[in-house]
N, C-alpha and C positions, 0 to 999 in steps of 0.2 A: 796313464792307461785309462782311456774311457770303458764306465760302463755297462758296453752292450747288451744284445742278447748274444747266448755262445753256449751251445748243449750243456758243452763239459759243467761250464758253470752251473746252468743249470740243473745239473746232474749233481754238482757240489752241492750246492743251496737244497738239494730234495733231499741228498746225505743229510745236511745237517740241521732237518727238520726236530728229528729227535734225536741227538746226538748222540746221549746218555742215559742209559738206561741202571735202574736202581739194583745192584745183586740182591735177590731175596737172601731173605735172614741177615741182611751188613748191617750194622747199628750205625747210624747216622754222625757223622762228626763235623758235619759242615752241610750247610743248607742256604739255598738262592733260592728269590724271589721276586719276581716280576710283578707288575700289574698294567694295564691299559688304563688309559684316563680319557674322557670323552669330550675334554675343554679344560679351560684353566680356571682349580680350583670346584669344579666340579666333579660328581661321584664318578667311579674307578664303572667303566661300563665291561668290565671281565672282573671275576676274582683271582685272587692270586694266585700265578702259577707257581707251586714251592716245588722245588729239587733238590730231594733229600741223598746228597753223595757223602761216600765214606773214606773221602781222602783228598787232600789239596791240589794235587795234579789232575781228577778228575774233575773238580771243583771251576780249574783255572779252564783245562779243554772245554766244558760244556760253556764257559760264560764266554768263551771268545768265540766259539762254534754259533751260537746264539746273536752276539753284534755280527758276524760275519753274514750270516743268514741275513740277518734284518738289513746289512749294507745291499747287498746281493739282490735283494726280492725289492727293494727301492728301485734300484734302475739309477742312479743318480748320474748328472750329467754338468754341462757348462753352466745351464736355465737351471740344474733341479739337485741342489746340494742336501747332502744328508747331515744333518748336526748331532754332536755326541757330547756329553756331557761326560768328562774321566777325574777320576781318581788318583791318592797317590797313593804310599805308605806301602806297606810288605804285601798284603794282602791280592793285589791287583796285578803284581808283580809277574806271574803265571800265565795269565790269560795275555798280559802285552808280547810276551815271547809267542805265545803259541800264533796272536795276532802277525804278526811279523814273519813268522814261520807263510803262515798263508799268504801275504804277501809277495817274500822271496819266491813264492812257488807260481806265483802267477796267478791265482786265486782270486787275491783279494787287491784293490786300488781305493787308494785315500785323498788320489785326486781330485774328487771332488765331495769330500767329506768338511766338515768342518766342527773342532776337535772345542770345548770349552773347560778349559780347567776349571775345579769345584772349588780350590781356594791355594793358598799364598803366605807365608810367615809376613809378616812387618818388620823391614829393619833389617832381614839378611840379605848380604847383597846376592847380587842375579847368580854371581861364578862360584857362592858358595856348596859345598856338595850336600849340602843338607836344603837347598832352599828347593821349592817345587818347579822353578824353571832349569835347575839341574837335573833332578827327578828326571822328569818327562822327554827333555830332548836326548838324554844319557840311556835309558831304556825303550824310549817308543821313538818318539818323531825323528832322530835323523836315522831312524831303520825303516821306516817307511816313504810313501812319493808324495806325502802332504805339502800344500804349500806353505812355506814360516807365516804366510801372513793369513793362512784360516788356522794357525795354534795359539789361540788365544787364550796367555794365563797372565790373570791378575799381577800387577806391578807394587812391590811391595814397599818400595822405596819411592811412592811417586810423591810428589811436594804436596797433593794434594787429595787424598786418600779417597774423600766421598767424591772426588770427580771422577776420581781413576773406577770408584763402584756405579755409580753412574754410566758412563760408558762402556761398560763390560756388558751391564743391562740394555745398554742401547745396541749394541752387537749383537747380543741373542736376538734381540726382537727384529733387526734387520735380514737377520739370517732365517727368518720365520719360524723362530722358539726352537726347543730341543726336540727333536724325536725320540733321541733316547737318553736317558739320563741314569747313570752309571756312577753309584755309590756303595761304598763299606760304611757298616752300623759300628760305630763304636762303643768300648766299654758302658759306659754309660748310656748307652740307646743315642747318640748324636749322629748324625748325617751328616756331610761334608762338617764345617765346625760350628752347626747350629747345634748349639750345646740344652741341654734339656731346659722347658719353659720358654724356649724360641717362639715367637710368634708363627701365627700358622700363615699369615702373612707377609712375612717379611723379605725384604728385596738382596742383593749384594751389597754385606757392606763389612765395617767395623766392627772389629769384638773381641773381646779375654775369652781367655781360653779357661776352662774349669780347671781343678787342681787336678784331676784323675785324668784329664787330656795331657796337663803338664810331665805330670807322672810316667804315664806312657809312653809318652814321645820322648825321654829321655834316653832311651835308649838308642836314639837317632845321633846324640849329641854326648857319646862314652858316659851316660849316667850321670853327666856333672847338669842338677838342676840351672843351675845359675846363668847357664848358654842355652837354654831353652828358648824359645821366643815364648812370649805371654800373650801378645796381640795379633791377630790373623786376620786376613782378608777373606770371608768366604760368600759364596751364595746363599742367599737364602730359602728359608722353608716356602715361601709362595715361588721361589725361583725353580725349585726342585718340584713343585706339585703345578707348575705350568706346562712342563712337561708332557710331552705326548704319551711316554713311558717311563717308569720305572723301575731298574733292575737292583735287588741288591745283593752284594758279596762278598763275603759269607755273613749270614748274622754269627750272630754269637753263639757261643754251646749252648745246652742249656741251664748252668748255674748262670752264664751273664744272663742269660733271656728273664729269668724267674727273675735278677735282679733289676731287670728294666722294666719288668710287670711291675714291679713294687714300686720302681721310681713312677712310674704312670698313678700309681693308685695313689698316690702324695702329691701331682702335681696337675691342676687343672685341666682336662683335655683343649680345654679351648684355646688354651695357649702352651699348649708342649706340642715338641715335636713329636711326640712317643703315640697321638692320633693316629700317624701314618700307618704304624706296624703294630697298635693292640690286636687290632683283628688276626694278625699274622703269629704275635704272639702268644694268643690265647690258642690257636690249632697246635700248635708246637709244644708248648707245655705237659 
C-alpha cells in the first residue's frame, strides 16, 4: 500500500498530532522523550520533547501514535523510504501491537519503510525464542507489509562478526541514515547495548555486556545466568546520535534516573553515553 495523499489519513495523522495528553494531578510512572538533531553529531536543533504518562498502555499508544504520525506526514514512496531504528525486550512490546493494530486498519503501510534493528545476542541461533531475529519477526514484521529484505537485524552467528558490523553501517548509510531512531534506556542508563563509558563515537560493532545488563536479561532465559549470552552485536553511540531523531521509551522511574545521574557524575562525559540524556535527567529529577 503506497503512501499517498488520502483525507482520512490525513485526518489520522492531525489526530495523532498530540495524541496524549497528561491527567492533571496523575504522578508520572513512565516518561518518553524525543529530540530533533540538525546533522550527525551535532547539537539537537529542538529541546526535548518529555511525555510524562501514568501508565504502560498509554505510554506504548502515544509512542506508536508518534512513529505513525512521523511515517504519515513523510509521504514515503518507491524513490523516498522512511528508516526506523527499533528495539526489543518488554518495553517496546505495547507500542508494536498498537503499530500493527494501525496497520490491519488501513492506516498505517510499512511498504516502504525500512526497519534497522538496534542489536543482536552472539552465538544464539536465528530459531532461537530468545534471539532478536525471533523477537521482531514473532511480534512485528510478519504482522505487517514490510519487505524481509528492508528488516534488517544484525547476524549473530556470522563467521565474521566486524564484517557482518560493517555492512549493517553500510546499510543505513545507503538507506540515507535513520530518521528515526527508537530506543529503551536501560538500568544502567545504556542505549541499545552501549553500556556506560561507550564512546560518543562509536560505530556498530562488538561488545560484553555489563553484569547489570546480564542480570537483567536473565529473566529472558528462566533466570539461569549461565544461558545468558555475554557478547552482543549492537549499534553504536555515533550510530544512534546520527540519527535524524531520537525517541526514547520509557526512561527509568526515578530511583533508576538519580542512579544514572550518579553513574554520569563518575564517568567522563566525553566518553559515556549518559551525555545524551543528562540534560533530560537533570529536568526529571
Amino acid at each position: 500500500m503506497e503512501m499517498s495523499a488520502d483525507p482520512d489519513r490525513e485526518e489520522l495523522a492531525a489526530s495523532f498530532k498530540h495524541p496524549v495528553l497528561r491527567p492533571p494531578g496523575v504522578v508520572s510512572s513512565l516518561i518518553l522523550a524525543s529530540r530533533k538533531f540538525s546533522g550527525p553529531h551535532q547539537e539537537a536543533c529542538l529541546p526535548w520533547n518529555i511525555q510524562r504518562l501514568n501508565n504502560y498502555d498509554l505510554a506504548s499508544e502515544w509512542a506508536a501514535k508518534y512513529i505513525c504520525n512521523r511515517i504519515i506526514h513523510f509521504r514515503p514512496g518507491q524513490d523516498r523510504y522512511f528508516t526506523l531504528g527499533l528495539p526489543t525486550g518488554s518495553a517496546p512490546l505495547g507500542c508494536y501491537k498498537k503499530l500493527i493494530e494501525y496497520h490491519k486498519s488501513g492506516n498505517l503501510s510499512f511498504k516502504y519503510v525500512k526497519i534497522s534493528n538496534i542489536d543482536e545476542y552472539v552465538g544464539l541461533p536465528k530459531n532461537h525464542p530468545e534471539s532478536y531475529h525471533s523477537y521482531m519477526w514473532n511480534n512485528f514484521f510478519k504482522h505487517i507489509d514490510i519487505d524481509p529484505h528492508n528488516a534488517h537485524i544484525l547476524e549473530g552467528n556470522a563467521p565474521d562478526l566486524q564484517a557482518e558490523c560493517d555492512a549493517f553501517e553500510k546499510k543505513i548509510k545507503e538507506a540515507g541514515g535513520i530518521d528515526c531512531f527508537v530506543g529503551g534506556i536501560g538500568p544502567d542508563g545504556h542505549i541499545a547495548f552501549n553500556e556506560p563509558r561507550s564512546s560518543l563515537v562509536s560505530r556498530t560493532r562488538l561488545t560484553t555486556l555489563a553484569m547489570d545488563t546480564i542480570l537483567a536479561n536473565a529473566k529472558y532465559f528462566d533466570g539461569d545466568l549461565s544461558t545468558v549470552p555475554t557478547m552482543v552485536l549492537t549499534v553504536g553511540v555515533g550510530t544512534v546520535m546520527d540519527a535524524r531523531e531520537v525517541h526514547t521509551r520509557p526512561l527509568p522511574c526515578t530511583k533508576q534516573l538519580r542512579k544514572v545521574s550518579i553513574t554520569c557524575g563518575l564517568s567522563p562525559l566525553s566518553s559515556s553515553i549518559h551525555e545524551l540524556f543528562l540534560d533530560v535527567i537533570k529536568m526529571l529529577l
